[in-house]
C-alpha positions as CSV (number, residue, x, y, z in Angstrom):
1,X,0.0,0.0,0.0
2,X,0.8,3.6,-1.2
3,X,0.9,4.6,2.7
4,X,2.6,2.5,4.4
5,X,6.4,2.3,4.9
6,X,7.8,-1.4,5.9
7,X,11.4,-2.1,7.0
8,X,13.3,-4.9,7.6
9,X,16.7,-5.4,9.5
10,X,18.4,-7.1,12.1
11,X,17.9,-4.6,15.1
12,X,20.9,-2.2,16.6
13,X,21.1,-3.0,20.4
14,X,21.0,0.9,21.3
15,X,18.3,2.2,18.6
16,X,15.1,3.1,19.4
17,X,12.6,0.7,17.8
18,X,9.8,3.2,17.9
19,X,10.7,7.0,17.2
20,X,7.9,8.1,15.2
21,X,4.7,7.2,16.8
22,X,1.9,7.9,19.5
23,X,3.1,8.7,22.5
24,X,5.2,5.8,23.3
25,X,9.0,5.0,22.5
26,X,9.6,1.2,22.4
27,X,13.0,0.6,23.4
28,X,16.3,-1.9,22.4
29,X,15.7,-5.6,21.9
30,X,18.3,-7.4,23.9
31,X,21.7,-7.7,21.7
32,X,21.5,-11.6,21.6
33,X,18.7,-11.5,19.0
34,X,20.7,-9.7,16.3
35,X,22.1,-13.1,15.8
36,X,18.6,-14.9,14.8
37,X,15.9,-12.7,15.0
38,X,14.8,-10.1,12.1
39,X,12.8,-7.4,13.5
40,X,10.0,-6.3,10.4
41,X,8.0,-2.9,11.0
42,X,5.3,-1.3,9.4
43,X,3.9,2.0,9.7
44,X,0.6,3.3,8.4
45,X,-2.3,5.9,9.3
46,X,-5.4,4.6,10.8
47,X,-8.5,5.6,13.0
48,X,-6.9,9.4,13.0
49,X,-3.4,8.6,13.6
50,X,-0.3,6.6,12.7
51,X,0.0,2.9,13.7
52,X,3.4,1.0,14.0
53,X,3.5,-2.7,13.9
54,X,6.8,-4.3,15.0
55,X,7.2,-7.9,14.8
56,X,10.2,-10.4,16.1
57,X,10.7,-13.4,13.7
58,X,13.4,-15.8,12.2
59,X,11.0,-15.7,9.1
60,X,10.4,-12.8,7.4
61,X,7.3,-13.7,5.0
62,X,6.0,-14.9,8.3
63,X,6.1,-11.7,9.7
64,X,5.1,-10.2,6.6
65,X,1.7,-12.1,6.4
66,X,1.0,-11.4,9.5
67,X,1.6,-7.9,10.3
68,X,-1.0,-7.9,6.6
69,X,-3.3,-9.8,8.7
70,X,-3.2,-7.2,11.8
71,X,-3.2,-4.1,9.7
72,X,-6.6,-5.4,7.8
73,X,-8.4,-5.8,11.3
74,X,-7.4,-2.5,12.2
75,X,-9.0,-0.9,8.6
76,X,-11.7,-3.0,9.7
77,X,-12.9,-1.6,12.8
78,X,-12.0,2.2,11.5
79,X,-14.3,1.6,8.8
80,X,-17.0,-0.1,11.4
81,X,-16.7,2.3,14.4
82,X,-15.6,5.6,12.6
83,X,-18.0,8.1,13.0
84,X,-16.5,10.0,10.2
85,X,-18.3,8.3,7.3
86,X,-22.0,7.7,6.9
87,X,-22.0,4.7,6.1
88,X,-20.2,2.7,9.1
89,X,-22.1,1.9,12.0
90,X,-21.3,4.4,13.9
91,X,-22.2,6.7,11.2
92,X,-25.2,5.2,10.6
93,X,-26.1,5.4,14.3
94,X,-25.6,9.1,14.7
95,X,-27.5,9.7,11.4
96,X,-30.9,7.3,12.5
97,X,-30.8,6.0,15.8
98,X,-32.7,8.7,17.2
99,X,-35.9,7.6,14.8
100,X,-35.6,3.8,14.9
101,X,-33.3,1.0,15.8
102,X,-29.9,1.3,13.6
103,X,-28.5,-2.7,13.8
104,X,-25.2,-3.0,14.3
105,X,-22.5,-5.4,13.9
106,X,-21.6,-7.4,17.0
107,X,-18.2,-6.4,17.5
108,X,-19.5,-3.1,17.1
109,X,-22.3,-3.8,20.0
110,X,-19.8,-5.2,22.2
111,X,-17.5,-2.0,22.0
112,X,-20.3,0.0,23.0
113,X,-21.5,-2.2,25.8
114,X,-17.7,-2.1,27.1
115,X,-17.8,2.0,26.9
116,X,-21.2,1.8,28.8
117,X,-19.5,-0.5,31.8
118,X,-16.6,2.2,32.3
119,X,-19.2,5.0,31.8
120,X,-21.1,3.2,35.1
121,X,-18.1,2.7,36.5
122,X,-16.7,6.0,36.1
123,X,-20.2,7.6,36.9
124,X,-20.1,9.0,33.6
125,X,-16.8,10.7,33.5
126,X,-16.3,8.3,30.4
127,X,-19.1,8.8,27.9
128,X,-18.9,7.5,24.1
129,X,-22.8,9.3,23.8
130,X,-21.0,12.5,23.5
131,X,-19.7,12.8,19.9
132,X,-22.0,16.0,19.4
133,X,-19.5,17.9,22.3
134,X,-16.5,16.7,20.2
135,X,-18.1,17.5,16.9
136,X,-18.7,21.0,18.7
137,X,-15.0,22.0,19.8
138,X,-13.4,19.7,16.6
139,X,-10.0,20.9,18.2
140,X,-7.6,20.0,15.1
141,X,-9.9,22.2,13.0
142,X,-11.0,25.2,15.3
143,X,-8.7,28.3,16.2
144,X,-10.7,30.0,19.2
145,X,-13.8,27.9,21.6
146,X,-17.2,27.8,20.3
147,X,-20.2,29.9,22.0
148,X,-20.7,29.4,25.4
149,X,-24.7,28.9,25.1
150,X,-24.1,25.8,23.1
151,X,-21.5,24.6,25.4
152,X,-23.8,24.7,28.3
153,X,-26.6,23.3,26.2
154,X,-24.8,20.1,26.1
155,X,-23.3,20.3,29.5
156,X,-24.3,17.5,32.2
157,X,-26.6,15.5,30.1
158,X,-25.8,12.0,30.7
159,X,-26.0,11.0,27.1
160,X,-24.6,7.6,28.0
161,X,-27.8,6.6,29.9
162,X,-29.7,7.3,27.3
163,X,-27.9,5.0,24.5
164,X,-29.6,1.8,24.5
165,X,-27.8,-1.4,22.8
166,X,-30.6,-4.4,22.5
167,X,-31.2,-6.5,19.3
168,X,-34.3,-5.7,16.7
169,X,-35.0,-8.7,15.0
170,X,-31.9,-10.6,16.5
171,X,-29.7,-8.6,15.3
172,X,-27.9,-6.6,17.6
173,X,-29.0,-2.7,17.2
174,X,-28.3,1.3,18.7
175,X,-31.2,2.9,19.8
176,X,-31.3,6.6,21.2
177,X,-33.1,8.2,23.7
178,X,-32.2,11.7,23.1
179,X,-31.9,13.9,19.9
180,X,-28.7,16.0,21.0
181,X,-26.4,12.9,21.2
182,X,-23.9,11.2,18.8
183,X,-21.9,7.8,19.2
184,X,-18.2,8.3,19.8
185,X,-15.9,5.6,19.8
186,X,-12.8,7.0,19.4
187,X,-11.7,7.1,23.3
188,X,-12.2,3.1,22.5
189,X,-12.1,1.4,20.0
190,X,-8.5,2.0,19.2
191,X,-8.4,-0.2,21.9
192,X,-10.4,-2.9,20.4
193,X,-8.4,-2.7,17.0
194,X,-5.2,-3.6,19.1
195,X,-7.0,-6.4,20.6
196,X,-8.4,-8.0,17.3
197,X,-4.6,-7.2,15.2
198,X,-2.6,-8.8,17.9
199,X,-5.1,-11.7,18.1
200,X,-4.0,-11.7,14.4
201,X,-0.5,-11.6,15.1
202,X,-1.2,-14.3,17.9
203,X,-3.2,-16.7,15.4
204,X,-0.1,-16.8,12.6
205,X,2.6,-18.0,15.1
206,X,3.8,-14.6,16.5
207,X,5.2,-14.6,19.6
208,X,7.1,-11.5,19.9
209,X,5.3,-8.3,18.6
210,X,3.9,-4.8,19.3
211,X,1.7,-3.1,18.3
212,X,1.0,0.5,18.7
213,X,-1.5,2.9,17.6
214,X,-1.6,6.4,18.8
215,X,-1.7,6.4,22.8
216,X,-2.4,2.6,22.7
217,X,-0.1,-0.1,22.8
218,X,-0.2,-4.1,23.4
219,X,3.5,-5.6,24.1
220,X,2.7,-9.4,22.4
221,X,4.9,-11.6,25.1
222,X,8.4,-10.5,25.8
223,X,11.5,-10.6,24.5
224,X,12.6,-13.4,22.6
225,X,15.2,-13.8,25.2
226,X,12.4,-14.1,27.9
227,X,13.0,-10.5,29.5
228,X,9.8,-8.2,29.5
229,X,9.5,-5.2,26.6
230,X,10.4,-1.7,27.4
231,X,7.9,0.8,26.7
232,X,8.9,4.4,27.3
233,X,6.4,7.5,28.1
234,X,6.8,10.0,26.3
235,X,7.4,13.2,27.6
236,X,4.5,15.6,27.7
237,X,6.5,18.8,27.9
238,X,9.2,17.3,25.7
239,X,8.2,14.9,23.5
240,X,11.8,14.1,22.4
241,X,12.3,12.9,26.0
242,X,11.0,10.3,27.9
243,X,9.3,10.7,31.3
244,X,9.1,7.1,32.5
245,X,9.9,3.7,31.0
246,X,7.8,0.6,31.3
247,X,8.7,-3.3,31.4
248,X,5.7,-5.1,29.9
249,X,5.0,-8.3,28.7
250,X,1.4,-9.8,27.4
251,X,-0.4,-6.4,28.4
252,X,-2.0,-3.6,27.3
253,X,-0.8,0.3,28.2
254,X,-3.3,3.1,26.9
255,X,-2.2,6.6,27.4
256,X,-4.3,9.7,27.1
257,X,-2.8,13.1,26.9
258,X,-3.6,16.8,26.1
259,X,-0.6,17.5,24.4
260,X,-0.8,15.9,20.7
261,X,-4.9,16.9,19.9
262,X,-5.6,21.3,20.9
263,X,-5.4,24.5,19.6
264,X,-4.6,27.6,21.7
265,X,-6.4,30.5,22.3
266,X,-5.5,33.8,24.6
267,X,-3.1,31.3,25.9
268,X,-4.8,28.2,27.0
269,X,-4.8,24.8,25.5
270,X,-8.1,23.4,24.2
271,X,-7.3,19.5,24.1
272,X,-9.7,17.2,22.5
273,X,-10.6,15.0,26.1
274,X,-13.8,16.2,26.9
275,X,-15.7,16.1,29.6
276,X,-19.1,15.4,29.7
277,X,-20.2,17.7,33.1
278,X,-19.0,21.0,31.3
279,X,-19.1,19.7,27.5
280,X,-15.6,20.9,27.4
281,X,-12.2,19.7,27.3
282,X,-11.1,18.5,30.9
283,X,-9.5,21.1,32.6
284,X,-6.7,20.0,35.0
285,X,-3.0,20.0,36.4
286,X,-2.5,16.8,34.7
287,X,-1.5,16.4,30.9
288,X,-1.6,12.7,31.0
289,X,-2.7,9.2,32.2
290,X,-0.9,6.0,31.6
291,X,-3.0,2.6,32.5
292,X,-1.7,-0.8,32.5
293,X,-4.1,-3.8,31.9
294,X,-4.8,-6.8,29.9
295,X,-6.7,-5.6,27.1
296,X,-6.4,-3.3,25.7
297,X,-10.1,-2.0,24.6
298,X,-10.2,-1.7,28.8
299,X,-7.0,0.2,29.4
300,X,-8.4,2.5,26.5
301,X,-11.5,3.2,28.5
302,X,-9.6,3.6,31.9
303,X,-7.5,6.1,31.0
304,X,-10.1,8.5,29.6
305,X,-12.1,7.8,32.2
306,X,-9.6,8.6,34.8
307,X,-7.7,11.6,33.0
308,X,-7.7,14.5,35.3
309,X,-7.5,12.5,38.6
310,X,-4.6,11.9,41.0
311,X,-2.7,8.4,40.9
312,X,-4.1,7.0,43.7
313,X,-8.0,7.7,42.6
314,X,-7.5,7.1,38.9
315,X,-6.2,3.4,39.8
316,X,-8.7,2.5,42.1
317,X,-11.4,3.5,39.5
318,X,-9.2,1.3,36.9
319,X,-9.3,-1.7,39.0
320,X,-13.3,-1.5,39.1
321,X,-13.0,-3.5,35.6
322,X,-9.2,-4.4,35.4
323,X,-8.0,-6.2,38.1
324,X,-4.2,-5.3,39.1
325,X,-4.8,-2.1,36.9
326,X,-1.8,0.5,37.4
327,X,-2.2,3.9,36.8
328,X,0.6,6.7,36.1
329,X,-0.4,10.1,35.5
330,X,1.9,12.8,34.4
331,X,1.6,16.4,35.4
């Protein structure tokens, strides 16, 4: 494809793997694999933002087919979930669901099911109903904030309790219950693609991969040589530096942050995390959270849900759906 970049070589001990992507920095594979391993990477746009597969193998087609196999799951849910298009479920959704039951694929039910446990769980600080506020502020494309009256108007509304997912004819279907709200998956099902491309990865012999898209990230296994990856965080004042480094292994890290998404306006930042009691972005001390889990559609959800709130809260309201959850926020 046109728009992606693949490269193949046997890894440098000190390089960084990932340089170019999200806001992660996947550091060195141990030395001993330069012998035997071929590291094959692949970098493409998707759901909004660039993706980066990396995979560990002795075989190169291997790796080849199967990063193929993860990138077409990941097109697969953008064009499912997106709500930029019309015609995906989402779309369709946003455009209908108001009237009548919109049906829905399953994968596409269960995503929004999942958003509605960490919307409960959260007590609504977590709210996929709330596309219209992000429609509203559309921070990549706006240069000062939209009018205050409409702000308010969609201020504290509880859009998630009103979303209904149910079948309609056995099939599964959206239904909502208020005419000011719009689906928007975007805080998870980046999330979800991860899960699905590294179940791909998984189902085609790989052992040793990751996969990163935007502020998500699953670490497939370790190291060849049995030590755990090293994920590094980047920086939120610096994005050339790091500001801590991970060791992961078989789990999900989801990151959200204010500092890639804004614009500015008479000196404050306008970020594109929203939140749904002021219809606003999230105003707060902290420009990121980091959340730890084992899949990655939940660590998505946790760390929006918890952006904005101190370590010790935001990881007790992870561990409501993701047991051993661990949260790092960054100020």
């Amino acid at each position: 494809m046109s728009n992606e970049r693949s490269m193949r070589r046997q890894p440098d001990r000190r390089e960084f793997l990932t340089i170019g992507t999200g806001l992660f920095v996947a550091l060195s594979l141990p030395v001993a694999l330069r012998r035997r391993i071929t590291l094959v990477k692949r970098t493409f746009p998707v759901m909004g933002t660039v993706a980066e597969l990396q995979v560990a193998h002795a075989d190169v087609r291997v790796a080849e087919s199967a990063i193929d196999a993860a990138i077409a799951e990941l097109q697969w849910v953008e064009r499912t979930m997106t709500r930029y298009t019309a015609t995906s479920d989402v779309g369709r959704a946003n455009r209908d669901a108001w009237r009548e039951a919109v049906t829905v694929t399953p994968e596409t039910a269960l995503v929004v099911s999942r958003a509605l446990d960490w919307a409960s769980a959260s007590d609504g600080r977590f709210d996929p109903a709330v596309g219209e506020v992000s429609e509203l502020w559309d921070v990549l494309n706006r240069n000062e904030p939209p009018r205050t009256d409409r702000v308010a108007s969609l201020a504290s509304r509880g859009f998630w309790r009103k979303l209904d997912v149910s079948t309609f004819r056995g099939v599964p279907a959206i239904r909502f219950n208020d005419p000011d709200m719009h689906l928007d998956l975007g805080a998870i099902a980046k999330g979800f693609g991860i899960d699905r491309a590294t179940e791909a990865l998984r189902a085609r012999g790989i052992a040793h991969a990751i996969v990163t898209v935007g502020g998500d990230l699953y670490a497939l296994g370790g190291s060849p040589e049995g030590a755990p990856w090293k994920v590094g965080i980047r920086d939120p004042h610096d994005l050339r530096a790091l500001a801590a480094t991970l060791d992961v292994a078989d789990r999900a890290v989801a990151t959200s942050g204010d500092y890639e998404r804004f614009f500015r306006w008479r000196g404050v930042r306008y970020h594109h995390l929203m939140d749904p009691a002021t219809a606003a972005p999230r105003r707060t001390p902290v420009h990121s959270l980091t959340v730890l889990g084992d899949r990655a559609i939940d660590a998505d959800g946790a760390s929006t849900s918890g952006f904005g709130l101190s370590r010790d809260v935001a990881t007790r309201l992870a561990r409501r759906l993701i047991p051993g959850a661990e949260a790092i926020p960054l100020t």
